[in-house]
C-alpha positions as CSV (number, residue, x, y, z in Angstrom):
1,X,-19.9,-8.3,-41.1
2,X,-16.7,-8.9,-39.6
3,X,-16.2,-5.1,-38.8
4,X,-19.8,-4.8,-37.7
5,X,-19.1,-8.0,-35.3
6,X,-15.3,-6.2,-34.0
7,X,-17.4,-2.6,-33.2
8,X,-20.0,-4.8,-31.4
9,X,-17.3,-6.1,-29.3
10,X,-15.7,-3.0,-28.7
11,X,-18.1,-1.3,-27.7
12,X,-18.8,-3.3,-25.1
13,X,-15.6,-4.5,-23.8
14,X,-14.7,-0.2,-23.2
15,X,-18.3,-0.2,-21.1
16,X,-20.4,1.6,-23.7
17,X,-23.9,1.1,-24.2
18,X,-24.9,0.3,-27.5
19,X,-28.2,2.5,-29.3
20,X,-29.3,1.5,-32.6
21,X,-32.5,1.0,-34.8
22,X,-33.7,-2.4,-32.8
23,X,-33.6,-4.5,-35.9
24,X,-32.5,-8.1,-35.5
25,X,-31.2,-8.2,-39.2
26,X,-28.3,-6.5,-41.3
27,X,-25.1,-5.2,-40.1
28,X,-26.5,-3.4,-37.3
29,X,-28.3,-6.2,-36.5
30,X,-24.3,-7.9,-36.2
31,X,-23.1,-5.1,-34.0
32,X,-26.2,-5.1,-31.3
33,X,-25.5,-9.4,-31.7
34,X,-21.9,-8.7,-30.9
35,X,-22.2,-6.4,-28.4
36,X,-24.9,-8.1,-26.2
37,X,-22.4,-11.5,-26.8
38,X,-19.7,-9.3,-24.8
39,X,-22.0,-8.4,-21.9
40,X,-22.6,-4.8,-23.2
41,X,-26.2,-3.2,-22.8
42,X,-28.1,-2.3,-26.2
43,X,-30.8,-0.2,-26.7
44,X,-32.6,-0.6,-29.8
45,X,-35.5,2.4,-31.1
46,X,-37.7,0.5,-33.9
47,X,-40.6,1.9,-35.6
48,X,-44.1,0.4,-34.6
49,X,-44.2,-0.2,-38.2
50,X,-41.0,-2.9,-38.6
51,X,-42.7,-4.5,-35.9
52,X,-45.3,-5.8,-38.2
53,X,-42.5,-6.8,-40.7
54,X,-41.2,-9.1,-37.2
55,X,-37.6,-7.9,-37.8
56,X,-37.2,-6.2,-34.2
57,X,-34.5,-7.9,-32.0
58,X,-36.3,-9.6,-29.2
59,X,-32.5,-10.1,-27.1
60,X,-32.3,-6.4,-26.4
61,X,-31.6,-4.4,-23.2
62,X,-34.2,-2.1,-24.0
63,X,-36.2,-1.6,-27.1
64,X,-38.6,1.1,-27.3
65,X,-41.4,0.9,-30.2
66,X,-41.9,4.5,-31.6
67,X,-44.6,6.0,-33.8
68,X,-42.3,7.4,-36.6
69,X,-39.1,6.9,-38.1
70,X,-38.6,11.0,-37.1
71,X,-39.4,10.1,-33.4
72,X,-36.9,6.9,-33.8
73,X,-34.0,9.2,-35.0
74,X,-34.5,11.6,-32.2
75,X,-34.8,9.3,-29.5
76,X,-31.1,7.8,-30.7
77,X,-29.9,11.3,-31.1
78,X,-31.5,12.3,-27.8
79,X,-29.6,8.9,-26.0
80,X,-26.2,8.6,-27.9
81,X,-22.9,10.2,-27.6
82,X,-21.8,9.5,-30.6
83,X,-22.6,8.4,-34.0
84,X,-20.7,6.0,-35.7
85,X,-21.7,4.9,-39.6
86,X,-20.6,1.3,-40.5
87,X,-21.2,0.8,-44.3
88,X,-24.6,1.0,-45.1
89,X,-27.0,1.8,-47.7
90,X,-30.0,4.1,-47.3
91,X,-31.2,4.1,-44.3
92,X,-27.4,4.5,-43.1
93,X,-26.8,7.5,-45.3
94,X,-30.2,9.3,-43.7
95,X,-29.5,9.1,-40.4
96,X,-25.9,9.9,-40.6
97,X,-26.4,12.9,-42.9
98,X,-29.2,13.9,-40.2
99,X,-27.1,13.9,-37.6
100,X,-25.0,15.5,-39.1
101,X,-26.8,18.2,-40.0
102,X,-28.0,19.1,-36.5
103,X,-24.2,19.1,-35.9
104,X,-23.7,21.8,-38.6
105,X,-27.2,23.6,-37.0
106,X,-25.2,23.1,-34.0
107,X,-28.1,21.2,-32.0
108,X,-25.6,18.8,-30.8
109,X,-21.3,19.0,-30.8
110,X,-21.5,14.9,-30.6
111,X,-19.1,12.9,-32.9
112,X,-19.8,11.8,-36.8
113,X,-17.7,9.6,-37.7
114,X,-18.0,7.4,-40.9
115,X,-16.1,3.9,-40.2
116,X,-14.7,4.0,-43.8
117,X,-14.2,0.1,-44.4
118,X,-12.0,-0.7,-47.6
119,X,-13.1,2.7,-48.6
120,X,-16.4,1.8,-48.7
121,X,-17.5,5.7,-48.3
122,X,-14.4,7.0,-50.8
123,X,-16.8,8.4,-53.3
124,X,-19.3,9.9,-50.4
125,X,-16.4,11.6,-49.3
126,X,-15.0,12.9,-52.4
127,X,-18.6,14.3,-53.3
128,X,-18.7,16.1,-50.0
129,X,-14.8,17.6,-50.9
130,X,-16.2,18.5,-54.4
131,X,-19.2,20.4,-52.3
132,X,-16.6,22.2,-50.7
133,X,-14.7,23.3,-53.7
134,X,-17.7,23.9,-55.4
135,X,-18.8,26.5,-52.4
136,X,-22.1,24.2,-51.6
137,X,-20.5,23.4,-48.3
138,X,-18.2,25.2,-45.2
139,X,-15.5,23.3,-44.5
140,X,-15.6,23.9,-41.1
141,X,-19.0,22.4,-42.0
142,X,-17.4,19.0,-44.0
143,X,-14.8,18.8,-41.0
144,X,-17.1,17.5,-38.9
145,X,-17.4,14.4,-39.9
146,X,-14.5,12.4,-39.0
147,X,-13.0,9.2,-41.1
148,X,-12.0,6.3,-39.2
149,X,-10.7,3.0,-41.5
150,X,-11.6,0.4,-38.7
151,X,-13.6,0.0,-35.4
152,X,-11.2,0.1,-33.0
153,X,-9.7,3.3,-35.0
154,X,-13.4,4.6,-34.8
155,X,-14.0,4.3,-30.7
156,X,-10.1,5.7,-30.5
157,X,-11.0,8.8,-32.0
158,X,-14.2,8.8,-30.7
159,X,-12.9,8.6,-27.5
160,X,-10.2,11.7,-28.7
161,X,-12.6,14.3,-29.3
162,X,-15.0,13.4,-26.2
163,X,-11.6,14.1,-24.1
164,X,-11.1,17.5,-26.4
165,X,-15.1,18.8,-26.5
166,X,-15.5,21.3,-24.0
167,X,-19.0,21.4,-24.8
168,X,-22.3,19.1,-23.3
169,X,-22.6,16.4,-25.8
170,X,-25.9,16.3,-24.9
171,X,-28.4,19.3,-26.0
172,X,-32.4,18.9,-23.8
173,X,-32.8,20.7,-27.2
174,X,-33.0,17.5,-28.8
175,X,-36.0,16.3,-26.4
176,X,-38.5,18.3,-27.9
177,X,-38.0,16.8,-31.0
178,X,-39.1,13.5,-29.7
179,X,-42.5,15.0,-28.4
């Protein structure tokens, strides 16, 4: 949780806002905690669903109750800039790889970048490489996810390939998925 806690921090102390799943619990739970601690703004998206299970976090900026877990992954997609994966199990591995995916479909040129914490995502990433190899994947398509060890080396490159994109990071394409 201590990584969690320092990408919290982070994100807030450069001025980001902070969008999430809107659960109080688990290491996202940590960053959004984090993050509001350091006077950053967090918006959470939460299923109407885990609001019956009482896990939403009540301390939010925002936190908008959706009908689906779909809608919830579009409305992040549709509001961030950027997605970063902490380690995670798999509700983690879903939305990254879906993110990703639009990436690869080219729906969005936004960030992936897996924050690869004592090689927590070693094996992920040696299955994707053996994808490659194996011809299941481009690698123009596997080089879009980017490998960050920490989260201060995740916002720094983060913050690299915003200053290099010469492309929208946002797509209105996006906002007809949340429809």
């Amino acid at each position: 949780m201590d990584e969690a806690r320092a990408l919290g921090r982070a994100v807030a102390e450069r001025g980001y806002g902070l969008v999430y799943g809107g659960a109080a619990v688990g290491t996202m739970g940590a960053v959004a905690d984090a993050a509001l601690a350091a006077g950053g703004a967090v918006m959470g998206v939460i299923p109407d669903v885990l609001i019956d299970r009482e896990i939403e976090h009540r301390g939010l900026t925002e936190l908008h109750v959706v009908r689906s877990m779909h809608e919830r992954k579009a409305r992040m997609a549709e509001r961030a800039d950027a997605f970063l994966a902490l380690p995670g199990g798999f509700g983690t591995l879903d939305e990254f790889i879906e993110v990703l995916t639009w990436a690869q479909l080219r729906i969005h040129s936004k960030p992936c970048v897996l924050v690869n914490v004592r090689g927590y995502y070693d094996g992920l990433l040696s299955f994707l490489d053996k994808g490659v190899a194996e011809g299941f994947l481009k690698p123009e398509n596997r080089a879009l996810i980017q490998v960050a060890g920490d989260a201060q080396e995740a916002l720094q490159l983060t913050e690299k390939l915003w200053a290099a994109s010469s492309e929208e990071a946002h797509d209105a394409r996006l906002d007809e998925l949340v429809k």
